[in-house]
N, C-alpha and C positions, 0 to 999 in steps of 0.2 A: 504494500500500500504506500503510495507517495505523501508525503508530506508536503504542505504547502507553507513556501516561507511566510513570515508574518513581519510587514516593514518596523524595523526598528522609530519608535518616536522621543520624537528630544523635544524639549519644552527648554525654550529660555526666556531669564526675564529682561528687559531693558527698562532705564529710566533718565535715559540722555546719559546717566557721566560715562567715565570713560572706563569705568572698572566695568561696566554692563556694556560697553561699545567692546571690548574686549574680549567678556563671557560670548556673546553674539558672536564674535569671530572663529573663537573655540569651537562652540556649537555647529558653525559652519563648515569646518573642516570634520569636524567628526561626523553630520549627517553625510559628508560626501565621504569618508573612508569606511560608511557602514550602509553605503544606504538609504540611509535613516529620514525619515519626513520630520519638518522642522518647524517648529511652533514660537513665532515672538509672541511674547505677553506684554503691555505695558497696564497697570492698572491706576487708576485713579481714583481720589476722594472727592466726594462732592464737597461744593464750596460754604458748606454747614459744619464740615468736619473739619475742614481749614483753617475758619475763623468762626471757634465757638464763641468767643466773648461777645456777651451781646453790645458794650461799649465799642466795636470795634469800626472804624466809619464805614458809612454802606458805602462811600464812592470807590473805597481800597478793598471791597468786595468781588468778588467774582462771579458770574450767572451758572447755574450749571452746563445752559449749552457752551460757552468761554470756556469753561472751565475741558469740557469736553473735546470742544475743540482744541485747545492748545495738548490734550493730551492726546491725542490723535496726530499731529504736530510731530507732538516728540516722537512717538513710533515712527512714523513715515520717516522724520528723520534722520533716525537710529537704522533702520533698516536701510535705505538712501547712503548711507556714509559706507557699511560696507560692501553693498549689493550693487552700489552705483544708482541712479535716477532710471535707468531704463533697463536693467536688467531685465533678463527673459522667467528667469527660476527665482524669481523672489518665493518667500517661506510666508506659510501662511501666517497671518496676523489678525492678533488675539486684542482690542480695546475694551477695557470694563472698567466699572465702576465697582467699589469696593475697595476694602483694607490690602494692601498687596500681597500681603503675606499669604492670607486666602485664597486669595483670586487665585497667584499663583499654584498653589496646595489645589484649589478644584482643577487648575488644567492638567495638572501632575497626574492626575489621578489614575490613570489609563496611560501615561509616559511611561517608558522605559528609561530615562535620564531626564535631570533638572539641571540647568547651568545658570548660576546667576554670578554676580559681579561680585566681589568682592572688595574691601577697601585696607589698602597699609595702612601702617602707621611711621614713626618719622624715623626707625630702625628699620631696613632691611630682613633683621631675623623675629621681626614680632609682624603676626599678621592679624587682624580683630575681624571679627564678622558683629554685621548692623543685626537692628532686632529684625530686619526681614530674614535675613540670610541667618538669625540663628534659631526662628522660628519653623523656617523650612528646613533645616537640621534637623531639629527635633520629631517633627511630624512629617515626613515628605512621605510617599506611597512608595519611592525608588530614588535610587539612590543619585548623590545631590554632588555636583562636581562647582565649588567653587575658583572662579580665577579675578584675579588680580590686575588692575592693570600696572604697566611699567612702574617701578622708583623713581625713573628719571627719562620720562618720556621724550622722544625723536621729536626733535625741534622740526616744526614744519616748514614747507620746503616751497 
């Protein structure tokens, strides 16, 4: 009886910096040496979770569609910076609203790999994970490949 392969899935998160422009990149060479179909997630908080204080000015306020749209924004491009603007095999892309830690955690759910960003600190040999990335530690459905980006990033050209 043959067995039918089953495409490997990768779930990454992006959120504009450059430690998630980085996991993105990872992500990208691993879905191509496996395979693998490739999932950006970018999530966002509505703009009540942003600015709970009700002193806070409404004009420094943000709409949810604003708010929506500039996170839409960042995915496009996040995915844009490595993919290029007209690529052919862009990956598919995940926008929601929600805490990201979750979001991410529901796309995971049915992934075989999470890749998110990670962030240094001002030594080389110490490296810290955010409460996102240590909340997907904790709970992910599979297992979680964090990266880093550069110490001393390539001066641009």
């Amino acid at each position: 009886m043959s067995e039918v392969a089953r495409v490997r899935r990768i779930v990454v998160g992006v959120n504009g910096s450059e430690a998630s422009i980085e996991a993105l990149r990872w992500a990208v060479r691993e879905a191509y040496l496996t395979s693998g179909e490739l999932t950006v997630v970018h999530a966002w908080l509505t703009p009540a979770t942003l600015y709970p204080a009700p002193y806070a000015p409404a004009r420094a306020r943000m709409s949810s569609d604003e708010a929506c749209e500039r996170a839409g924004a960042e995915l496009t491009a996040a995915v844009s910076q490595v993919f290029g603007p007209n690529a052919a095999d862009k990956p598919r892309e995940v926008l929601k609203c929600g805490p990201p830690a979750q979001v991410l955690l529901d796309e995971a759910a049915d992934a075989d790999l999470l890749v998110l960003g990670g962030h240094r600190c001002d030594t080389p040999l110490r490296h810290t994970a955010g409460a996102i990335v240590a909340a997907c530690l904790r709970r992910a459905p599979c297992p979680v490949v964090v990266v880093s980006s550069p110490l001393h990033p390539k001066p641009a050209v």
